[in-house]
C-alpha positions in Angstrom: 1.2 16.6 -12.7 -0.2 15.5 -8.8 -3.1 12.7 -9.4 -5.5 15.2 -7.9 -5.0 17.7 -11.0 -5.1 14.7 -13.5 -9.0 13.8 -11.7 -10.3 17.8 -12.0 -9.2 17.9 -15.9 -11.0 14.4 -16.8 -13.9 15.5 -14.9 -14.5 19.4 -16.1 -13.6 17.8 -19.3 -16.1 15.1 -19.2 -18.4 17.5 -17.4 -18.2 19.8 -20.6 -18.6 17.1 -23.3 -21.5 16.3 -21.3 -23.2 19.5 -20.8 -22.4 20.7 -24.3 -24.2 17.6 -25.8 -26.4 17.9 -23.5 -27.4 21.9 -23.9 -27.2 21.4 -27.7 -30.2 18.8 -27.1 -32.2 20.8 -25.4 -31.8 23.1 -27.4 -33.1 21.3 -30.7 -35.4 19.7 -28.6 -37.2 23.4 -27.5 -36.9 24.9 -30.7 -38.6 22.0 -32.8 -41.4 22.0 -29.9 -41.4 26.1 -29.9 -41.9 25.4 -34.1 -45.2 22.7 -33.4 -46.8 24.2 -31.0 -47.0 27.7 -32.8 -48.1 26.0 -36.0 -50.8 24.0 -34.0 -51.6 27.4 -32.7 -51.9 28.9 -35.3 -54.1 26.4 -37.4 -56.4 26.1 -34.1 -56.7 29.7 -34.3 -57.9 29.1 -38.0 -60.1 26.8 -37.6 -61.6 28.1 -34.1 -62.2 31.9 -36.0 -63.6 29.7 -39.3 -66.4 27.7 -37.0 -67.3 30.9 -34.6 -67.8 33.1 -38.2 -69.9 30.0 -39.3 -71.7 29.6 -36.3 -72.9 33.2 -36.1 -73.7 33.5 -40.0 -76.0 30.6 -39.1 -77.4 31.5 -35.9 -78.2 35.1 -37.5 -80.2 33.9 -40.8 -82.0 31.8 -38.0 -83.1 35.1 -35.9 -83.8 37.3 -39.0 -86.0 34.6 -40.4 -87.5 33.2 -37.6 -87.3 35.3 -34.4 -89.1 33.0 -32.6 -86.5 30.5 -32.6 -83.7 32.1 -32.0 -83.4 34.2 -28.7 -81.2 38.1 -28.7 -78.9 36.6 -26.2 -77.9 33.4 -28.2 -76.7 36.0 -31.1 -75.2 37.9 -28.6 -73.4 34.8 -27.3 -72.2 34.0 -30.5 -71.1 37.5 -31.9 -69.0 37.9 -28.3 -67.2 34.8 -29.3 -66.3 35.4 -33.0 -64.9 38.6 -31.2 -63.2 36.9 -28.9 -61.6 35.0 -31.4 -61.2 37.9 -33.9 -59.1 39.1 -30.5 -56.5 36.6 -30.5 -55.4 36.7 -34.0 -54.4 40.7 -34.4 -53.6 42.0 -37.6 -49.4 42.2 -37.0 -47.4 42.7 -39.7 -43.9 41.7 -38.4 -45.7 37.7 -36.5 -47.0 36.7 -40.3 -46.0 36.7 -43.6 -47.4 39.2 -46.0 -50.5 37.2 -47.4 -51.6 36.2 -44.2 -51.3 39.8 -42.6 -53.6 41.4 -45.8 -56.2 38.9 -45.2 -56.2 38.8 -41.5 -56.6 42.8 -41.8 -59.8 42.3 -44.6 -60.8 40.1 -42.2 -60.9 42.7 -39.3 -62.6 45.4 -41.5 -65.3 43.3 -43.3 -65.9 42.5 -39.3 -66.2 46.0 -38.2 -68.5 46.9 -41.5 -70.8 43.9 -40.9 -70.8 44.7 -37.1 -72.4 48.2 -38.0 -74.5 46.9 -40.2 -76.1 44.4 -37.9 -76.3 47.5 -35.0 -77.6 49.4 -37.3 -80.9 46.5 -38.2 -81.4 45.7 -34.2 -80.9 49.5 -33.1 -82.7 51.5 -35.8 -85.9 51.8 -36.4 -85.6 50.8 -40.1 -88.5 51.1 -43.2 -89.5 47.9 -44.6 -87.4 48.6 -47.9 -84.6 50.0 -45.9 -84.9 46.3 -42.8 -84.6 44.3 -46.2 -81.8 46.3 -47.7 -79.8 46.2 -44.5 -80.3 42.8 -44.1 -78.8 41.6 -47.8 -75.6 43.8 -46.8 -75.5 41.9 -43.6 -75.8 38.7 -45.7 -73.8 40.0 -48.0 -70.5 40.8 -45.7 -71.1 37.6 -43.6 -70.6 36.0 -46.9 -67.2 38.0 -47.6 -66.1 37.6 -44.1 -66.7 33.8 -44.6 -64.8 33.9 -48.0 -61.9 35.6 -45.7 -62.0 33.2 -43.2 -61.7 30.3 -45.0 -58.9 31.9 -46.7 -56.8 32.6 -43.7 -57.2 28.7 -42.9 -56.1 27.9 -46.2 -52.5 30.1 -45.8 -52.1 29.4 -42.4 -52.4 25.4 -42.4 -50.7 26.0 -46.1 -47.7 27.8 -44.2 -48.1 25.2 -40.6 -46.9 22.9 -43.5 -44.4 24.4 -45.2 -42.8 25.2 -41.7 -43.3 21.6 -40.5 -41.6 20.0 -44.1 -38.6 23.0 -43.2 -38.2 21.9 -40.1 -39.2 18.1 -39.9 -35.4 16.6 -40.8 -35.0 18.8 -37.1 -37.4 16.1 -35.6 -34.3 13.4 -36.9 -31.7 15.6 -36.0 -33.1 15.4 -32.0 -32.8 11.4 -31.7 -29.5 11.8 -33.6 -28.5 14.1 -31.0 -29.4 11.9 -28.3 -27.5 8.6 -30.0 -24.4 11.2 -30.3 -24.6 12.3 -26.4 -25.0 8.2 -25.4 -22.1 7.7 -27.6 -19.8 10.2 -26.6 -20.5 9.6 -22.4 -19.4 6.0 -23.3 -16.5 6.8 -25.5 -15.6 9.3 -21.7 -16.3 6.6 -19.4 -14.3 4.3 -21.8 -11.3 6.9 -21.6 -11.8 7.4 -17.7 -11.9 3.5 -17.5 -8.3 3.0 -19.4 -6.8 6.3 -17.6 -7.6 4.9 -14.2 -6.3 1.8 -15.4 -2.9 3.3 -16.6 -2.9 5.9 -13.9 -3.7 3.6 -10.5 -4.9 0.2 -11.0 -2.4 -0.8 -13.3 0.2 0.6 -11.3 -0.8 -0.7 -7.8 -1.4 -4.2 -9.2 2.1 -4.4 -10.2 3.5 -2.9 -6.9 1.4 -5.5 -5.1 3.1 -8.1 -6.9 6.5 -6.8 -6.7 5.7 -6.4 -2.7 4.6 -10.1 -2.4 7.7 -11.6 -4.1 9.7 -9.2 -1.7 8.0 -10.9 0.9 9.1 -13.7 0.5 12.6 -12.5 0.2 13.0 -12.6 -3.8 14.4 -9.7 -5.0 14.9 -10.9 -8.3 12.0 -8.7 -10.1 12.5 -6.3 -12.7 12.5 -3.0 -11.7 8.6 -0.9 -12.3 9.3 1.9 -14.8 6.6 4.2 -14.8 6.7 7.6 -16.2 5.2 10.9 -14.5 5.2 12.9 -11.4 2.5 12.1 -9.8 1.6 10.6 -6.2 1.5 6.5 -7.8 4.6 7.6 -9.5 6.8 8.5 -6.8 5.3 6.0 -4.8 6.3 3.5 -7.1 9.9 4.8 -7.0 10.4 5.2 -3.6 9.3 1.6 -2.9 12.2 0.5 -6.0 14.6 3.0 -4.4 13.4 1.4 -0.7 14.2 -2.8 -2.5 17.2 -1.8 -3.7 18.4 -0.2 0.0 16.6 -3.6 1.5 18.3 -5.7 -0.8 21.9 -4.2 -0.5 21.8 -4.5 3.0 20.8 -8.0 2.8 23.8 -9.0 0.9 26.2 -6.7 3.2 24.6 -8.6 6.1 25.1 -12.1 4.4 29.0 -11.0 3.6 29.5 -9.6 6.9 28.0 -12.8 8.3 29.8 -15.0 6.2 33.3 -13.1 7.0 32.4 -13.4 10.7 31.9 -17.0 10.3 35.6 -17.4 8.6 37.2 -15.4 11.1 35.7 -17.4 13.9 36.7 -20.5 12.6 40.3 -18.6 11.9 40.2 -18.2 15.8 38.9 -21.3 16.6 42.0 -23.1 14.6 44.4 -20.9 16.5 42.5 -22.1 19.6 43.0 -25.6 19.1 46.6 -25.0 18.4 47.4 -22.9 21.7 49.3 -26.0 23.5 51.7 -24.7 25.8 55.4 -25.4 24.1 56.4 -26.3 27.8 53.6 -28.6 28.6 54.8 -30.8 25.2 58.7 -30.3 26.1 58.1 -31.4 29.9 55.6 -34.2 29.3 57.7 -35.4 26.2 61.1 -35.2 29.1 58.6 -36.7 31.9 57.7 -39.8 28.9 61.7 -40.3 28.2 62.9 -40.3 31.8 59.8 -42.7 32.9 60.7 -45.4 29.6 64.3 -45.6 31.4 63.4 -46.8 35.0 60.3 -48.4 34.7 58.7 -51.2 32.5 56.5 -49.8 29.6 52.9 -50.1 30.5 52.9 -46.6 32.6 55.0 -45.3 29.3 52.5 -46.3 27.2 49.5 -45.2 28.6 51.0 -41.8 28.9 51.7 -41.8 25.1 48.1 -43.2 24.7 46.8 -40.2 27.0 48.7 -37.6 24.5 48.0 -38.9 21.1 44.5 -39.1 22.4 44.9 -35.0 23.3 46.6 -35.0 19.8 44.2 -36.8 18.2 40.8 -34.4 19.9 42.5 -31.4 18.8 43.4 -31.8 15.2 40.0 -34.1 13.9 37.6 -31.6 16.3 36.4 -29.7 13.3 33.2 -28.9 14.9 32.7 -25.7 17.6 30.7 -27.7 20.0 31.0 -31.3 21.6 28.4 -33.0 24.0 30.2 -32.6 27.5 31.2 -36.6 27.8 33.6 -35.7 25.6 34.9 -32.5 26.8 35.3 -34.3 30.2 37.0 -37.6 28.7 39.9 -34.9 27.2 39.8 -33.2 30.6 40.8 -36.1 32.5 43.2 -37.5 29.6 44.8 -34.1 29.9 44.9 -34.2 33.8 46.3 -36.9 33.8 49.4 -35.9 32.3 49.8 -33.2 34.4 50.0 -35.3 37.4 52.5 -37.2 36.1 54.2 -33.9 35.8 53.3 -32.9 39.1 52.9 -36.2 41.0 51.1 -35.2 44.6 51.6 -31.8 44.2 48.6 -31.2 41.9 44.8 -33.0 43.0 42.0 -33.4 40.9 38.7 -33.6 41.4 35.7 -33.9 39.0 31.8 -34.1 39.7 29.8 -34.0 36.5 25.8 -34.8 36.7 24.8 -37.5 34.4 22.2 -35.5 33.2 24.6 -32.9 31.2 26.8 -35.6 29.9 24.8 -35.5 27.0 24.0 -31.6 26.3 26.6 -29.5 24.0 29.2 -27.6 25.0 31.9 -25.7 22.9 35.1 -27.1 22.4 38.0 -27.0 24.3 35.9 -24.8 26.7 37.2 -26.9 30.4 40.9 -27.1 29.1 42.2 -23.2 29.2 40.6 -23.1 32.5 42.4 -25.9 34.0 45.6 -25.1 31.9 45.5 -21.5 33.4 44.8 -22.6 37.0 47.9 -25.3 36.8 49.8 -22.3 35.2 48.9 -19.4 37.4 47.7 -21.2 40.3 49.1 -24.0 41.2 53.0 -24.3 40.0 54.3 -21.8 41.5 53.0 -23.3 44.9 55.6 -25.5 46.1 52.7 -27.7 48.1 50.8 -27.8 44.7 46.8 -27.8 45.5 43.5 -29.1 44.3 41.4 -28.8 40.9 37.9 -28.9 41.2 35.7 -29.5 38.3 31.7 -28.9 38.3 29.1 -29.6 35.6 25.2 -29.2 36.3 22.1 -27.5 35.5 20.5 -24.6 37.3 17.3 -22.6 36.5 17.5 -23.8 32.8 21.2 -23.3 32.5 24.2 -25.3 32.0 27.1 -24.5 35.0 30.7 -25.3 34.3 32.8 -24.4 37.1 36.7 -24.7 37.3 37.9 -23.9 41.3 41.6 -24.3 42.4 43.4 -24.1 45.4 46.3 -22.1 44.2 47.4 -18.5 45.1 44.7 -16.6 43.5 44.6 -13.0 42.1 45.1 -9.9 43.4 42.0 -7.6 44.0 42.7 -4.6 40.9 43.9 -7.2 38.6 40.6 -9.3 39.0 38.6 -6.5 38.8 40.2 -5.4 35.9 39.1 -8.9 34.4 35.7 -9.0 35.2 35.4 -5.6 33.7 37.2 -7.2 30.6 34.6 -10.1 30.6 31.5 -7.7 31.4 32.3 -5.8 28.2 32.6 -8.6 26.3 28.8 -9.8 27.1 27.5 -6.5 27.0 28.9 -5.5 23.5 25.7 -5.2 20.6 28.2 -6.6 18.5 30.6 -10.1 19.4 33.4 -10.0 16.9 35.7 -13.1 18.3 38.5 -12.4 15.3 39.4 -8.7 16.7 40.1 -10.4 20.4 43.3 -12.3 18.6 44.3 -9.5 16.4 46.4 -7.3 18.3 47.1 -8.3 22.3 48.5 -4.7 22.8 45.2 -2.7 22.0 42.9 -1.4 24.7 39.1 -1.8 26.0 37.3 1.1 24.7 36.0 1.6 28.3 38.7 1.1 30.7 41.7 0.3 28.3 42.3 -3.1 30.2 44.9 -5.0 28.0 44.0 -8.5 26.9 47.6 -9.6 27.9 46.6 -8.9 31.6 43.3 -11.0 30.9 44.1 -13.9 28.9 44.0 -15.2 25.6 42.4 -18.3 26.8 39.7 -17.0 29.0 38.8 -13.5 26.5 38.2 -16.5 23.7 35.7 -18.4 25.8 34.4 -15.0 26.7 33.5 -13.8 22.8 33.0 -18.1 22.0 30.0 -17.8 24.8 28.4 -14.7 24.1 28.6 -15.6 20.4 26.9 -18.8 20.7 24.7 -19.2 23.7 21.7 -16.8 24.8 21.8 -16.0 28.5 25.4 -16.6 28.6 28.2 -15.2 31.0 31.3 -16.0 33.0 31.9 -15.3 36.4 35.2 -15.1 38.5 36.1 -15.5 42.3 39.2 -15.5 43.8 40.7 -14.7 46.9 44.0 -14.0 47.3 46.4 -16.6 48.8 43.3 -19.1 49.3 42.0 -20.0 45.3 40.3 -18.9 42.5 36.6 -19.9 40.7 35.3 -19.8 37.4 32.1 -20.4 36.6 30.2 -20.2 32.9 26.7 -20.1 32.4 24.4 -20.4 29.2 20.9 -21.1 27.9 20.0 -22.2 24.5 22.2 -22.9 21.7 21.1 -19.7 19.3 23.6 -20.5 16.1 
């Protein structure tokens, strides 16, 4: 049942308690006045017809025995009145009982004979004997009619009482009524109180609470049960539904991020263990060949340089170094290549003193350089020149690795920045699926990470992972060298 329905039956329900109570009131209330007022009536009526009957008796002894006193149109007055009266009460058999209607109907006929009578004295011209005669028989029905009278006061305030004793407990029954109808609109405003309670506030008190411990990321609450159908109700299940949804997602975002977080540092081991086989086996010739001809301080600084290498990349547990470091590696590493290479291979290094101090990943400068020695500069039998770069621009750290060396050709570097682009324009960085298979293909251009680089596609996804406003950038010309430049802002992990 909708909330709306539930409001119209409490209130035509309350409405008719009311208005029942109410009506029955009235009701009680305009009968016991109806019962008063005619039995007031009634006895005023009496009373009224006893006085005017009285009256006129008197005021007509006063005329026939002194005529002087007594003007015609005072009795007139007064006879017009006790008609006037006589008027008002008719003799009805079905508005009295059967006592009052015989006497009210003796009274009406005594009134008629004494009314001839008294036409008869003032109209006539009457005898002496016959004047006296008619005036006794006036006397004498006056008399009756004042007997009847005082009768007809004597039922009707005798039945005004007997009606008032019937009906007075009706005169307790009214305030009764009225303590009844107080009682009951409480008893509904008591029900409406506790249904709006269990209905909405109840309800809505408990979904605030729920909604502020969600807030503040505790979804640990027991679930609201609440039973019905209507608009609070499925409310109240759609937000559970809605915390549970929330809450799932949550944890699939916390186990996605914490999977993400092992394979990364899965990657970042196999990173730190990418040392070229031939760069040990040469330098490791190079240091055997050297300890024979010459005296061992040159030997020994080269096995210094390497354990040093060594040393860096098994204890670097962290993914990001301040750049002094980066750059003390670099030149350690360097350096043993130009003991490999002798003349053939230069190097160069201009680092502000500024950035010495500002983070950098690991490992970052070391592909680079590897993969310009490798690609650039061996097979080049008059070797050529490293340059390394570190400085700020615009809020940004620069790292720039340049070489002299033979450069790439124009499909295969645009085929890597492609590769790159994708990388730092992918929603979603995901550095593990970079080192899973070298075989499978860019979903945009199907480059092959084989044809990039496993060194440079890791910086790549290490970057855009780490670093907001991050990028590589790469330069080359063919036969004359080849640039690389990275870029980022802030560190955002």
């Amino acid at each position: 049942m909708s909330l709306k329905r539930k409001f119209q039956y409490v209130y035509t329900i309350s409405s008719a308690v009311i208005a029942a109570a109410l009506v029955l009131g009235i009701l009680l209330s305009v009968k016991g006045m109806d019962m008063l007022t005619n039995t007031l009536d009634n006895n005023e009526k009496a009373i009224e017809l006893y006085r005017a009957v009285t009256k006129e008796h008197n005021t007509l002894k006063l005329y026939f025995e002194d005529a002087q006193t007594i003007l015609p149109e005072q009795i007139d007055e007064v006879r017009n009145d006790t008609k006037r009266i006589l008027k008002k009460i008719p003799a009805d058999y079905n508005g009295m009982n059967e006592e009052q209607y015989i006497v009210i109907q003796s009274i009406h006929n005594t009134y008629d004979s004494y009314d001839t009578i008294y036409r008869s004295i003032t109209e006539s011209n009457l005898s002496e004997k016959e004047y006296r005669n008619a005036i006794d028989n006036c006397y004498k029905a006056q008399n009756y009619l004042e007997d009847y009278v005082k009768k007809y006061e004597s039922i009707t305030v005798s039945l005004g009482n007997e009606q008032y004793n019937g009906q007075k407990k009706l005169f307790y029954i009214i305030p009764v009524i009225c303590i009844i109808i107080a009682f009951v609109v409480i008893v509904l405003f008591i029900w409406i109180r506790l249904f709006m309670s269990r209905s909405i506030v109840k309800p809505i008190l408990m979904l605030s609470d729920e909604a502020r411990r969600i807030s503040m990321n505790d979804y640990s609450g027991d679930d609201i049960i609440i039973k019905g159908d209507d608009e609070i109700s499925l409310l109240i299940k759609e937000f559970t539904e809605m915390k549970h949804s929330t809450k799932n997602y949550i944890v699939t975002l916390k186990e996605k991020h914490k999977v993400e977080q092992q394979l990364e540092h899965m990657r970042f081991e196999m990173l730190k263990n990418q040392i070229n086989p031939h760069f040990l086996f040469n330098t490791l010739n190079l240091i055997a060949g050297t300890a024979e001809i010459e005296d061992a301080v040159t030997t020994e600084k080269m096995i210094n340089t390497l354990s040093r290498l060594f040393r860096y990349n098994l204890k670097t547990q962290t993914s990001i170094m301040p750049l002094e470091q980066e750059v003390k590696i670099m030149d350690d590493y360097m350096y043993l290549q130009q003991m490999r290479f002798g003349q053939r291979i230069k190097y160069m290094c201009d680092v502000d003193k500024e950035c010495m101090d500002e983070l950098v990943p690991a490992f970052v400068l070391q592909p680079l350089i590897e993969n310009a020695i490798i690609h650039g500069l061996s097979s080049s039998s008059k070797g050529g020149l490293i340059y390394v770069r570190c400085f700020k621009k615009e809020d940004k750290m620069w790292l720039s690795v340049a070489d002299t060396g033979i450069g790439i050709e124009r499909d295969k570097l645009e085929n890597i920045r492609r590769y790159i682009d994708n990388i730092f324009l992918s929603p979603n960085t995901k550095p593990a699926a970079a080192t899973e298979n070298d075989n499978k293909s860019d979903a945009d251009n199907g480059i092959k990470r084989k044809t990039v680089g496993v060194g440079i596609g890791n910086i790549a996804y290490r970057i855009k992972g780490m670093y907001n406003n991050s990028g590589i950038k790469i330069y080359s010309v063919k036969e004359r060298g080849t640039v690389i430049q990275i870029f980022f802002g802030n560190y955002s992990k």
